[in-house]
N, C-alpha and C positions, 0 to 999 in steps of 0.2 A: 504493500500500500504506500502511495509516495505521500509524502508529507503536503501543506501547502506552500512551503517554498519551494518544492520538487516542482512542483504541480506550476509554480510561476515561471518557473524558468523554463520547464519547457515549453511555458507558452511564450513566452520572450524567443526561444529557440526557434519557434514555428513562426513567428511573426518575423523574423531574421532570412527565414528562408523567401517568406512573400516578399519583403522588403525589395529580393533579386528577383523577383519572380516576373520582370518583365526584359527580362535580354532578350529579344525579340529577334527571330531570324526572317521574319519576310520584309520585302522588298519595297519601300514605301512606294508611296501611291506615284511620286513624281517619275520613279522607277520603272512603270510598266509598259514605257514605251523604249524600253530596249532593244526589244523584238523586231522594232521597226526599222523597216529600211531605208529609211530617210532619215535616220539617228547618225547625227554624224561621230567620228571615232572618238573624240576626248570625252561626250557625253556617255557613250558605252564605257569607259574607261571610268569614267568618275563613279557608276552606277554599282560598276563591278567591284569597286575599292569598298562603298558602301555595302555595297552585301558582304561580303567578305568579313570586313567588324563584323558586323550583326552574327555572322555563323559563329564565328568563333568569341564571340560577345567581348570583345577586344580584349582580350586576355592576354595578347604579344606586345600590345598598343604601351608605348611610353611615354614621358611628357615630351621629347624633341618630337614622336611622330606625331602628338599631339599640338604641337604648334604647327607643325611642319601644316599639319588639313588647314589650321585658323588661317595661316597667311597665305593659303592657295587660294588663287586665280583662277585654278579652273572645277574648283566647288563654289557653288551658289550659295546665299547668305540662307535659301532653305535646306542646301544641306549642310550647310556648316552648325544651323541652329537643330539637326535635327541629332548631329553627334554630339554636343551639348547636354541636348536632353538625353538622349539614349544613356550617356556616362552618368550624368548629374539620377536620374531617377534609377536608372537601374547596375549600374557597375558598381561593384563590393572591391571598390579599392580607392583608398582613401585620398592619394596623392593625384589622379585623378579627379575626380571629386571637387580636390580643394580647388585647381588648378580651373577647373568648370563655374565652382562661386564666383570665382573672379572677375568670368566675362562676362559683359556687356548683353543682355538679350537685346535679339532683335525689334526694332520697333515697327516691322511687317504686320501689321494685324490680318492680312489675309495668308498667312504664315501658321498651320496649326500647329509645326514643332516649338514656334515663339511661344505660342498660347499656352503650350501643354508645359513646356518646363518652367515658364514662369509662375505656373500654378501649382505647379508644385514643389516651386521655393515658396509660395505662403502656406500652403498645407497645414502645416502646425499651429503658422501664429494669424492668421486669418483667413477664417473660414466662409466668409460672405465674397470676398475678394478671389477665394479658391473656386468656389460653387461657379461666379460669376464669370471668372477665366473662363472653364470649362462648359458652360453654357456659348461664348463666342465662338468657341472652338467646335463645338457641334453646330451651329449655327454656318460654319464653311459648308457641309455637309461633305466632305471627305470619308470615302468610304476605307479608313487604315484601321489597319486591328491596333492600332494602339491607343486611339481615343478610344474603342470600346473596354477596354482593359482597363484604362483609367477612370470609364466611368464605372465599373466591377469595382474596380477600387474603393471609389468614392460613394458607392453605396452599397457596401459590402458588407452592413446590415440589415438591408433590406432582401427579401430571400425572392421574390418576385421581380423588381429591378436586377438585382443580380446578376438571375437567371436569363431572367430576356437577355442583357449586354454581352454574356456568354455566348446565347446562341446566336448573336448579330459576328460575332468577333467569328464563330465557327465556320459561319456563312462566307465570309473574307476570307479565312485561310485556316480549313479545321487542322492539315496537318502543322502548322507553326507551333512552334516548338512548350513556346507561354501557356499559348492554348490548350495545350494538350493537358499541361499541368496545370491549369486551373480545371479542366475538364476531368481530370483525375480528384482535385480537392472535392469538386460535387457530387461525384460519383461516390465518395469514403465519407460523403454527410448524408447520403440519400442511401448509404450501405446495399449499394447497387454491384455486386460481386463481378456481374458479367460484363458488366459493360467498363466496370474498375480492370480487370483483368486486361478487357483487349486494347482500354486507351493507355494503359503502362508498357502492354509489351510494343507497343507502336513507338512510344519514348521513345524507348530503350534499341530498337531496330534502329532508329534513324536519326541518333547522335551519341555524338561521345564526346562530349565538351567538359567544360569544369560545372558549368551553372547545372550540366544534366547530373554529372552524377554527382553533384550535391544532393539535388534534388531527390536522386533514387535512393542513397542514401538517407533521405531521412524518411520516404517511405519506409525501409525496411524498418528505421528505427518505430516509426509510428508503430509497427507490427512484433516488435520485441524482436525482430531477429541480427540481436547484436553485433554478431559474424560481418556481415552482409553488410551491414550500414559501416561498419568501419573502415570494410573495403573499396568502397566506393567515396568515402569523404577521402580517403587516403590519394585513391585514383584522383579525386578533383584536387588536391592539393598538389601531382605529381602536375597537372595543367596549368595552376595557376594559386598561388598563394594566399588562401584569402581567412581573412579573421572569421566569416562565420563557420568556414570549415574545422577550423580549430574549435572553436566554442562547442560544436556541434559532438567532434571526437571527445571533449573534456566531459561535455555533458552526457555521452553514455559510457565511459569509463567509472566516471564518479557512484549516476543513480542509478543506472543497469548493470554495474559488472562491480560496482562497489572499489575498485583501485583508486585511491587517492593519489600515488605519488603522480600515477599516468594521469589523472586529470586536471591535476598541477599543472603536470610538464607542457600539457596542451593550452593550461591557459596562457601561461609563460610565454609560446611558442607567439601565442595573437598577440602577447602584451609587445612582444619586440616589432609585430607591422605596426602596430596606432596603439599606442598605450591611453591615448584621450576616446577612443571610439564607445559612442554611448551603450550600448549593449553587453558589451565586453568589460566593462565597468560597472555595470550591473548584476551578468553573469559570477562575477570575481567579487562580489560584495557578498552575495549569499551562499556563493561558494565557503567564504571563508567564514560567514555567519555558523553554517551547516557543518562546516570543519571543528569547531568551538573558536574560532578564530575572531572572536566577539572585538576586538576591536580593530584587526585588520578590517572589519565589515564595516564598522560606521565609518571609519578614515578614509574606505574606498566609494562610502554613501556619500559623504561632507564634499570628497571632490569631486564627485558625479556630480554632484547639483550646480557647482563653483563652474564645470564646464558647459552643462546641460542642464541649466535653469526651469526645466516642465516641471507642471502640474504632477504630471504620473512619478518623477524621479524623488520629487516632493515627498508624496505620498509612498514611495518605498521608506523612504529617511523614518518618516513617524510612524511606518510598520514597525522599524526596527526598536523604536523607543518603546512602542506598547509590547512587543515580544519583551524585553527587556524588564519591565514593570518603570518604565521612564515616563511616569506620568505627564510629570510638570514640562520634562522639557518635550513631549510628545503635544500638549496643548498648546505650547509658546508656538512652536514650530505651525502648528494647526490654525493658530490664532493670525501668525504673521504672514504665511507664504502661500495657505491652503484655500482656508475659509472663504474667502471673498470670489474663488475662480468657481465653484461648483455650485450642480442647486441645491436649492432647498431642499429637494429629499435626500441628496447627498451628506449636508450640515445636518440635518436630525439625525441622522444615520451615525455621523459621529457625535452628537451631542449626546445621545443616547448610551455608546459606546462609555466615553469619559464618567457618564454621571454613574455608570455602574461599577467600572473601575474603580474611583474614587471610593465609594462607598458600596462596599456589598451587596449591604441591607438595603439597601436601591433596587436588589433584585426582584424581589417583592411585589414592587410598583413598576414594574418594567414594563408587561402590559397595560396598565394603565395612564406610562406617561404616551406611549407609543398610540392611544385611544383618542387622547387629549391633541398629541399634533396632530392627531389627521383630521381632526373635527377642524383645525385651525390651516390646516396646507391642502386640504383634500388629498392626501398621497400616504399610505404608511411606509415607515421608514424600513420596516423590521428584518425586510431581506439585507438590507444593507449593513446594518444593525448584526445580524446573524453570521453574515459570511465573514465581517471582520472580529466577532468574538470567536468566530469556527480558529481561524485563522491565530488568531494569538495563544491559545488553545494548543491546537497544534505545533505552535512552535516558542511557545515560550521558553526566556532559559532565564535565571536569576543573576 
């Protein structure tokens, strides 16, 4: 039975894999006049260079070859803005990445790679801004499977929406590679075995990249078969180097095969690509939590937050104070950085929390104060309420 910080991190671990989960091998839309015989040869040449990344989801690609595209003459400002986004939203390498903040987007608004990586550099910190982007960018009416992906993305709580933007993306290009694996993800939520079986072995026939067999690899993990998944994060790191693969190896060493020093050694291995990478400081915090490593955990919680100021990293911080029995400094922390960003059933949910902590004999009236807010919020707190006493519960240590 895994713990609840078992239980978070491999959902950290799974949200790591989506995170990549759009290295995208077909051929954009301005691409599909290749074929044509009136293409003259530096256009066929430029198209070919672009498919090429996308196969191999730039996993050779460095920063000189990376400038070398920005100051080329003979890529257009939409495909220049289209490797951009390709790196910025989906590439797990961080100097890259940085290297992508840096530049300039496009001010082409009939440009949908402009639109789409501009929207998701606000992603996190505004959400009206993000929606907005991505409403222009359907509005081109471009039929590329990567605004359907992103709009999968973007309402990837909606089970309806979803669904449709999948099968719009399937319709563009069912065998692309993203596709497949999100077509996989729906298939293992709708425990649909046959049709999970034939869209995995299709992957698995028709690539060998790093991003694939990451990716098969953490199917097997999802399926306990320890063996298997190792082998394949192992294969993706012999492709290309990358921090979630490490986390990935650390995390079934640790919680399925129970080795400590080997899930160490693998975190160690990511700390040395990005020691600042938000995940992997995350990872490494409840690692060491879960090790008894009680204060390597808050030290590596304190600088998460110093580099990765969110809500959510926040709210691991003041886990660790109520596992802990860190009342006061659990509420200062709640009072100053927490409180103010969530709702109202969220703030009952911890008010609730604290006032039972505090005082026991509160337990009592627990139902009753949780009676009292919903008369006053219309909403009861008590799932919220619940899953983080389940949670402290689980993992409290003195």
């Amino acid at each position: 039975m895994l713990t609840n910080n078992q239980q978070r991190l491999l959902h950290i671990i799974k949200n790591r894999v989506l995170l990549i989960k759009l290295f995208i091998i077909c051929i954009p839309i301005s691409c599909v006049v290749i074929g044509c015989s009136n293409v003259d040869d530096s256009l066929k040449k430029n198209h070919v260079i672009l498919s090429d990344l996308e196969k191999n989801h730039f996993q050779n690609v460095s920063i000189k070859d990376l400038h070398s595209y920005m100051n080329s003459k003979e890529l257009s400002e939409r495909d220049k803005d289209f490797i951009k986004y390709y790196i910025f939203s989906f590439v797990d390498d961080h100097t890259l990445v940085s290297f992508i903040e840096n530049k300039t987007i496009s001010t082409k608004k009939d440009n949908i790679y402009s639109l789409l990586l501009e929207a998701n550099k606000t992603r996190a910190t505004d959400t009206i801004k993000y929606k907005t982007l991505l409403s222009k960018a359907q509005e081109l009416n471009e039929g590329t499977v990567y605004l359907y992906i992103e709009l999968m993305t973007a309402n990837r709580d909606n089970d309806s929406l979803r669904k449709y933007y999948l099968k719009r993306a399937i319709e563009i290009n069912g065998s692309n590679e993203i596709v497949l694996t999100l077509k996989i993800n729906e298939d293992l939520i709708a425990q649909d075995s046959i049709n999970f079986q034939k869209t995995f072995l299709s992957l698995k026939s028709l690539y060998s990249n790093y991003y694939t067999y990451s990716y098969i690899g953490g199917v097997y993990k999802y399926f306990g078969v320890a063996d298997s998944a190792i082998h394949y994060y192992r294969l993706s790191l012999q492709k290309k180097e990358t921090i979630g693969a490490y986390i990935q190896l650390s995390n079934i060493y640790y919680y399925m095969l129970g080795d400590v020093p080997m899930a160490d050694s693998y975190l160690k291995k990511a700390m040395s690509v990005n020691d600042t990478d938000e995940e992997l400081l995350l990872a490494k915090a409840w690692f060491c939590y879960n090790t008894n490593d009680t204060s390597g955990a808050v030290k590596t919680l304190k600088s998460l937050i110093l580099i990765h100021p969110t809500i959510f990293n926040y709210k691991e911080l003041c886990s660790y104070y109520l596992y802990r029995n860190q009342i006061l400094e659990a509420k200062n922390l709640y009072s100053k950085s927490i409180e103010k960003d969530i709702p109202k059933k969220e703030q009952m949910g911890y008010f609730l929390v604290f006032n039972l902590l505090e005082n026991p004999k509160n337990q009592n009236r627990f139902h009753e104060q949780i009676d009292s807010i919903k008369k006053i919020y219309g909403m009861p707190p008590i799932e919220i309420a619940n899953e983080m006493l389940k949670n402290i519960a689980g993992n409290k240590k003195e």
